[in-house]
C-alpha positions as CSV (number, residue, x, y, z in Angstrom):
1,X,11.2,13.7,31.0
2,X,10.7,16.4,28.2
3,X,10.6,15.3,25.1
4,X,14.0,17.6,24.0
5,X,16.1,15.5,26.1
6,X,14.8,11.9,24.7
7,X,16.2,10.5,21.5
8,X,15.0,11.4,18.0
9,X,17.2,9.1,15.8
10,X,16.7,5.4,16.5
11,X,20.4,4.2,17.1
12,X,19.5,0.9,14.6
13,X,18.8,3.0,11.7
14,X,19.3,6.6,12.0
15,X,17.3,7.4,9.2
16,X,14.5,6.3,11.3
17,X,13.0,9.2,14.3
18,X,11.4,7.8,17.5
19,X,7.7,9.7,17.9
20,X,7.0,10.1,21.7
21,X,3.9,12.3,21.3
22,X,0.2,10.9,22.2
23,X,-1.5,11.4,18.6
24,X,0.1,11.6,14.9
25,X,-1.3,14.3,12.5
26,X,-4.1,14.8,14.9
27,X,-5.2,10.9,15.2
28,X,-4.5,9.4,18.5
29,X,-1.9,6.8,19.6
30,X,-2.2,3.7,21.4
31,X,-1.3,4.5,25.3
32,X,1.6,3.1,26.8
33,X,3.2,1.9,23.3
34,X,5.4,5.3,22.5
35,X,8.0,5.6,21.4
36,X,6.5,5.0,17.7
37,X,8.5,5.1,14.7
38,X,7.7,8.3,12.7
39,X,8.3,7.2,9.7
40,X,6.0,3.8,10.2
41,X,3.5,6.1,11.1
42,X,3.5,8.7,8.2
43,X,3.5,5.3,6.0
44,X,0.9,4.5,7.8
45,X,-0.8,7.3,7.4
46,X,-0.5,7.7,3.5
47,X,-1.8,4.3,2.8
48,X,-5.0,4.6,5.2
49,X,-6.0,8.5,3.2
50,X,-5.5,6.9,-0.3
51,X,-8.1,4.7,-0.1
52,X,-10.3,7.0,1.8
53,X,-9.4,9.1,-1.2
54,X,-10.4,6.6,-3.9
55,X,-13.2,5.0,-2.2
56,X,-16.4,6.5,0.1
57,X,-16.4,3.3,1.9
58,X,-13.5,1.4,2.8
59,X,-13.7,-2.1,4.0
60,X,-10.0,-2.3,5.9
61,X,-8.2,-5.3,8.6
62,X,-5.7,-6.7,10.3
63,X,-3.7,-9.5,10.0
64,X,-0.4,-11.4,10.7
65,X,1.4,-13.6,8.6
66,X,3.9,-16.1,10.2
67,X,6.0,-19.0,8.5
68,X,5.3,-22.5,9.2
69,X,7.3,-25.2,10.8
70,X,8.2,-28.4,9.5
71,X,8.4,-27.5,5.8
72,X,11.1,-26.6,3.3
73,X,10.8,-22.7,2.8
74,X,12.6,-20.8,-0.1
75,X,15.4,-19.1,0.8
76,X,13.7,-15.5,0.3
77,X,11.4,-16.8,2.4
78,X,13.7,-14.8,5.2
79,X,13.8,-11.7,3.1
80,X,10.9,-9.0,2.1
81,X,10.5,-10.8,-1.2
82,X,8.1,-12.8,0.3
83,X,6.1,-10.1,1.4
84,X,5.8,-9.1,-2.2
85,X,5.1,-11.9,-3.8
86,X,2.0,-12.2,-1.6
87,X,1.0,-8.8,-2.7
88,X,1.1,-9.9,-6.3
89,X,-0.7,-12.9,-5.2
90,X,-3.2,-10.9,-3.6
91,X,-3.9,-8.4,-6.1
92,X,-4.4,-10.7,-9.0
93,X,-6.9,-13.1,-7.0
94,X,-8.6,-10.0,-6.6
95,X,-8.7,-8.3,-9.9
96,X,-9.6,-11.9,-10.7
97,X,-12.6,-11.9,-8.3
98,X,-14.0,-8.6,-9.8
99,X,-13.5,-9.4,-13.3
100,X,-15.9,-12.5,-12.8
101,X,-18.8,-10.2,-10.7
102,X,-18.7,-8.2,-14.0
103,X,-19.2,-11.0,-15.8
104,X,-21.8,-12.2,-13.5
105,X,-23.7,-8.7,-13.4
106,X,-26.6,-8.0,-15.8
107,X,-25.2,-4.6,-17.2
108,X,-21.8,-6.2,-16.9
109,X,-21.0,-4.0,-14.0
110,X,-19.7,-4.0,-10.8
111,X,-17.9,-2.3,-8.3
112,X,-13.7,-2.4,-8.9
113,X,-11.2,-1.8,-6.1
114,X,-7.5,-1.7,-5.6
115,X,-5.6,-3.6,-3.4
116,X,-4.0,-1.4,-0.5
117,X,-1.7,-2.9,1.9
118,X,0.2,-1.7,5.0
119,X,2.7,-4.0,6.5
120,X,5.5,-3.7,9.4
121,X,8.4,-7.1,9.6
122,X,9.3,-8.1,13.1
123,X,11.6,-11.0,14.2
124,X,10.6,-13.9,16.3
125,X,12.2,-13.1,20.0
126,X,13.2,-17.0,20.2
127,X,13.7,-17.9,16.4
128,X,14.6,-15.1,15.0
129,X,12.1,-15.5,11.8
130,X,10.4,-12.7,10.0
131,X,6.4,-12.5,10.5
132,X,4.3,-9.7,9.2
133,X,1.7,-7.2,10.8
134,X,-0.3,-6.5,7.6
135,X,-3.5,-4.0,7.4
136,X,-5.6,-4.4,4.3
137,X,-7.8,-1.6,2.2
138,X,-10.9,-2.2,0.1
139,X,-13.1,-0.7,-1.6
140,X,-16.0,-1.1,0.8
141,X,-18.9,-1.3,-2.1
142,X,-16.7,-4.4,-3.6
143,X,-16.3,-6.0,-0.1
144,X,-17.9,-5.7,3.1
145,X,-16.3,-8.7,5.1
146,X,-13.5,-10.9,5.1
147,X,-15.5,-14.1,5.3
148,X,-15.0,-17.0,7.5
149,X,-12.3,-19.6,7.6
150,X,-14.7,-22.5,7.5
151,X,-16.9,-21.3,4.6
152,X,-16.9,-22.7,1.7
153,X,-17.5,-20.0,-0.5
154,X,-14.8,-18.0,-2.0
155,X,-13.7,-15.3,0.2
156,X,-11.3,-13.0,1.0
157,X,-10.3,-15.0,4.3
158,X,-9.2,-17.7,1.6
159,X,-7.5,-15.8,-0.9
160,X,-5.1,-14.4,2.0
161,X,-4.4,-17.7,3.0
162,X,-3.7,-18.9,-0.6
163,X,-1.6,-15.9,-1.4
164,X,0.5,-16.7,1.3
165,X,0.9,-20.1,0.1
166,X,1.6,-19.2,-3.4
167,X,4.1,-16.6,-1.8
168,X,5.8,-19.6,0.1
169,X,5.4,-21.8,-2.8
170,X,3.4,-24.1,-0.7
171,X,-0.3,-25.9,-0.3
172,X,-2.5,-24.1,1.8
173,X,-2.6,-27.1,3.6
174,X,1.1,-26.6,4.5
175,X,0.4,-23.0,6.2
176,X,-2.4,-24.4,8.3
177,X,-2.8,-21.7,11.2
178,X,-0.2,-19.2,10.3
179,X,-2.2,-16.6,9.1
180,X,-4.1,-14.9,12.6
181,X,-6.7,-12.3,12.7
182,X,-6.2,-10.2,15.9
183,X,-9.9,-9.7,17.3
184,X,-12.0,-6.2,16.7
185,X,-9.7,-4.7,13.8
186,X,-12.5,-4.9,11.3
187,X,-13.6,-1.6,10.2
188,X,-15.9,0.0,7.5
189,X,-14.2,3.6,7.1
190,X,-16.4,6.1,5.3
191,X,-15.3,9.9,4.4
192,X,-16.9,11.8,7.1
193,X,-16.8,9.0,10.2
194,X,-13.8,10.7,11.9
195,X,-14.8,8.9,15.4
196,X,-14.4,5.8,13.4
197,X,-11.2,6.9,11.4
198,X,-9.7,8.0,15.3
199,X,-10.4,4.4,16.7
200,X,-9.1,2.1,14.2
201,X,-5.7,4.6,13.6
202,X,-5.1,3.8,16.9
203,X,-5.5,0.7,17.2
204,X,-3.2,-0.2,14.0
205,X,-0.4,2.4,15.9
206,X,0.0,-0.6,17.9
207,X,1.9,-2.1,14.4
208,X,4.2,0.9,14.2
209,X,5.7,0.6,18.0
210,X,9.6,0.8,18.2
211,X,9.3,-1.9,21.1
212,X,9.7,-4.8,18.7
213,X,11.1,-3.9,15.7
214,X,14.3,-5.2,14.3
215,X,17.4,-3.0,12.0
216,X,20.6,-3.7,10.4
217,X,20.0,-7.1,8.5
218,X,19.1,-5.3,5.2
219,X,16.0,-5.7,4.7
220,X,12.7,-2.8,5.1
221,X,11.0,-2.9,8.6
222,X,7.8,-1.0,7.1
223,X,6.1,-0.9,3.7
224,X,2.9,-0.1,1.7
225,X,0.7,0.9,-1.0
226,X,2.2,4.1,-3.0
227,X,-0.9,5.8,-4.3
């Protein structure tokens, strides 16, 4: 069917245009997942060239945040505020982090980074609770892997999970398993690695498919980073 005669404005939220083509501002698209939401895209988009902006290397991931079962939640729990209290979280574990490898470095120096963050909200198909599709941004000279979830060492692994228990206003203990890595969406992004930059666009489209996403309970399906 040509693309004049398929939708633009997503019937849910007509502010929102479907994106039926195979690549987005030249990067490519995951096959077979189109219709994509433009906007979630263009969001995209933005957050993933201000880090490469700010940063030559950029250390950047997926990740998914769920809500446990079996514990008492706060009510915004349900809304975005929980989203951005994770951010806050987040950032100040790592502002935190760096301030101390200063401290630690002979000259007193070391390198800074800003927290970037990408995230889409979906709804459970059976329960109808909010999870998150989140891709993080680093500055690749501060951090070069997210660490594993058995190590003891500080990491960033750990201070995901403990955001989003702060965010919840839980233990970590109490979000055992609710925080998922999705295999092979580990990247180090440099400047002038466009083969690399194609790949892991693509493979993060995959967040911004119209398939699964839910509209008219008031609250933002997509956000991120603003500079």
């Amino acid at each position: 069917m040509n693309n004049s005669f398929k939708p633009k404005r997503i019937p849910g939220n007509t502010n929102l245009r479907y994106w039926y083509e195979s690549s987005y501002d030249g990067y490519p698209l995951m096959e077979g997942k189109a219709p994509f939401i433009e906007q979630y895209l263009e969001k995209f988009y933005q957050v993933m060239q201000y880090a490469l902006a700010a940063y030559s290397r950029v250390f950047a991931f997926r990740f998914d945040l769920t809500l446990p079962l079996g514990v008492t939640l706060p009510s915004y729990a349900m809304t975005n505020e929980v989203i951005r209290r994770f951010e806050t979280s987040l950032q100040e574990q790592i502002a935190w982090d760096r301030k101390r490898a200063r401290n630690r470095s002979v000259n007193g120096s070391a390198h800074n980074t800003d927290v970037r963050i990408f995230w889409v909200r979906e709804l459970g198909r059976v329960n109808e609770r909010p999870h998150y599709h989140c891709v993080l941004f680093l500055n690749g000279n501060a951090y070069k892997g997210r660490g594993r979830c058995k190590s003891e060492c500080e990491n960033i692994f750990h201070r995901i999970e403990l955001a989003w228990a702060r965010a919840l206003r839980l233990q970590v203990a109490d979000i055992s398993g609710v925080v998922n890595y999705p295999p092979g969406t580990t990247y180090m992004l440099n400047r002038t690695n466009y083969l690399v930059h194609d790949e892991f666009f693509c493979r993060c489209s995959y967040l911004c498919k119209a398939a699964t996403k839910h509209y008219g309970d008031g609250q933002h399906g997509c956000g991120g980073s603003r500079s």
